[in-house]
N, C-alpha and C positions, 0 to 999 in steps of 0.2 A: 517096566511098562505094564504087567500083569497086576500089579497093585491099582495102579491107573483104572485099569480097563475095571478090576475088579468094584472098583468107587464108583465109574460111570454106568454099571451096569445094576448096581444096588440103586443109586438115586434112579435111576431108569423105572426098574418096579418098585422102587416108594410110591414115583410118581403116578404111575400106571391102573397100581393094586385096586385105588378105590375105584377106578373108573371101570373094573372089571368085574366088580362086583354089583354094578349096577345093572339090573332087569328091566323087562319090558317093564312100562307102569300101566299097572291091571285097574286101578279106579281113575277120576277124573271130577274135580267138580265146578261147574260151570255158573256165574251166579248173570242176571242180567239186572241192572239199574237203571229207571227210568225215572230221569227227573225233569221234574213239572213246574217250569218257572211262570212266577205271577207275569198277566198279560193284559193289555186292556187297548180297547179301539172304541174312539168318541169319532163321530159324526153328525154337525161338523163340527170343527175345533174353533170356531170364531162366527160371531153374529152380528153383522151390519143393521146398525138403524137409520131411521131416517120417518120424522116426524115433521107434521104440519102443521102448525098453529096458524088459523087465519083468525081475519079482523071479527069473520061471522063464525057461529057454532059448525055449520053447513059444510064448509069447504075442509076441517081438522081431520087431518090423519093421527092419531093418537095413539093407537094402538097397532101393534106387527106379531105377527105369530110366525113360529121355529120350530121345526120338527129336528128334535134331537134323539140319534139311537147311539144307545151304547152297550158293548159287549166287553165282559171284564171275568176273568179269572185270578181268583186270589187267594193265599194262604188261608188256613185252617184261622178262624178267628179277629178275623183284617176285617173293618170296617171299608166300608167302599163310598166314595164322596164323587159326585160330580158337583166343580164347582163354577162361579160365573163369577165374575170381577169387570167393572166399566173401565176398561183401557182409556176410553176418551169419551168426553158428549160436551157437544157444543150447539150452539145456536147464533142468531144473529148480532148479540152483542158480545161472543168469545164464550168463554168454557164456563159450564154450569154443574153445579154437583150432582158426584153420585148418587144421591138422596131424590134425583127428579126422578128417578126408574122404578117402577115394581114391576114384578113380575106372579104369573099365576100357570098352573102348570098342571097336569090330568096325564092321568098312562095311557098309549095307542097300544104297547105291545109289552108282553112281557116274558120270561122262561127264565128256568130251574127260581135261582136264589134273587130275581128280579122281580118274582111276582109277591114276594114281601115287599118287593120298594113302593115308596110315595110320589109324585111330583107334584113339589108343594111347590106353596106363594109365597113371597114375600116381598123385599124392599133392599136398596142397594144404601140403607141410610147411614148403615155404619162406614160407606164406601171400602171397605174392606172385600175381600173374596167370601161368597154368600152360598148356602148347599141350595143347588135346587133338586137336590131329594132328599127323602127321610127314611132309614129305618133298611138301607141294604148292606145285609150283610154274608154274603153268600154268592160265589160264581153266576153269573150269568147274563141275560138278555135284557136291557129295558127300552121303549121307546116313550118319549115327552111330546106332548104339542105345548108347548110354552109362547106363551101373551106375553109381549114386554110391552110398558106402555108408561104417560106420563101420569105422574102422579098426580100433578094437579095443572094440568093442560091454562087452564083461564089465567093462574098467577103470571105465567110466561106472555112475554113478547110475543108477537105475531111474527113469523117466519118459519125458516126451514132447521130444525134439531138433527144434527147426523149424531153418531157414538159406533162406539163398537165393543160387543161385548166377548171377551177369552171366556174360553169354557176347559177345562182339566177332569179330568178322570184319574181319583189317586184311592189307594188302598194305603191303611193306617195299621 
């Protein structure tokens, strides 16, 4: 049995040795990472129209205006898009093209990398999703008064045009 004891008492301080060798730890080093994920808030997200064509010039609601603000943070070299696409527009004889919309647009507000941006004008002819801004490329604040309006109000029917237009906030 002294051979025994003598094997458990070897593996005993094998096991032990390095653990007693081990000291207080005299250094330390701590590191902290903070990471900045791309962020964006569009308000609002969707724009209800609703145009008048009458029989006279007089009575035509043709034109609606939208105050759109948008706050965006984004990676090092990310283009920034706010964009607008016609869901729907219709009128008294059923659905009419995207092509009846333009739109025109000027900045109320702007900060950091938003006072490069533009809000521009254009036209939903291609009916595709359309930028209503130019030229931001940089973290921050814009605000829009954007005009939607028909294009060419007299070619149309006399009645009531509703649509609705999505609006998206995307870094490229």
């Amino acid at each position: 049995m002294s051979l025994n004891r003598a094997i458990l008492a070897g593996a005993v301080v094998a096991l032990v040795w390095p653990l007693a060798r081990v000291g207080a730890q005299r250094t330390a080093t701590t590191s902290l990472v903070v990471q900045v994920a791309p962020e964006a808030h569009l308000n609002p997200s969707q724009v209800e129209l609703r145009f008048v064509v009458s029989g006279d010039v007089a009575g035509d609601v043709t034109s609606q205006a939208a105050a759109i603000d948008a706050w965006v943070r984004v990676l090092p070299g990310q283009r920034i898009r706010l964009l607008a696409h016609i869901a729907s527009l219709s009128g008294p004889s059923g659905a009419i093209p995207a092509s009846a919309i333009r739109w025109s647009g000027s900045n109320t507000h702007a900060t950091w990398g938003g006072q490069t941006a533009v809000c521009a004008g254009g036209s939903f002819a291609g009916g595709a999703s359309q930028d209503l801004v130019a030229g931001w490329q940089r973290s921050g604040t814009l605000g829009c008064a954007v005009t939607f309006s028909l294009a060419d109000p007299r070619s149309l029917a006399a009645g009531v045009y509703t649509g609705v237009v999505d609006l998206a906030l995307r870094a490229e």
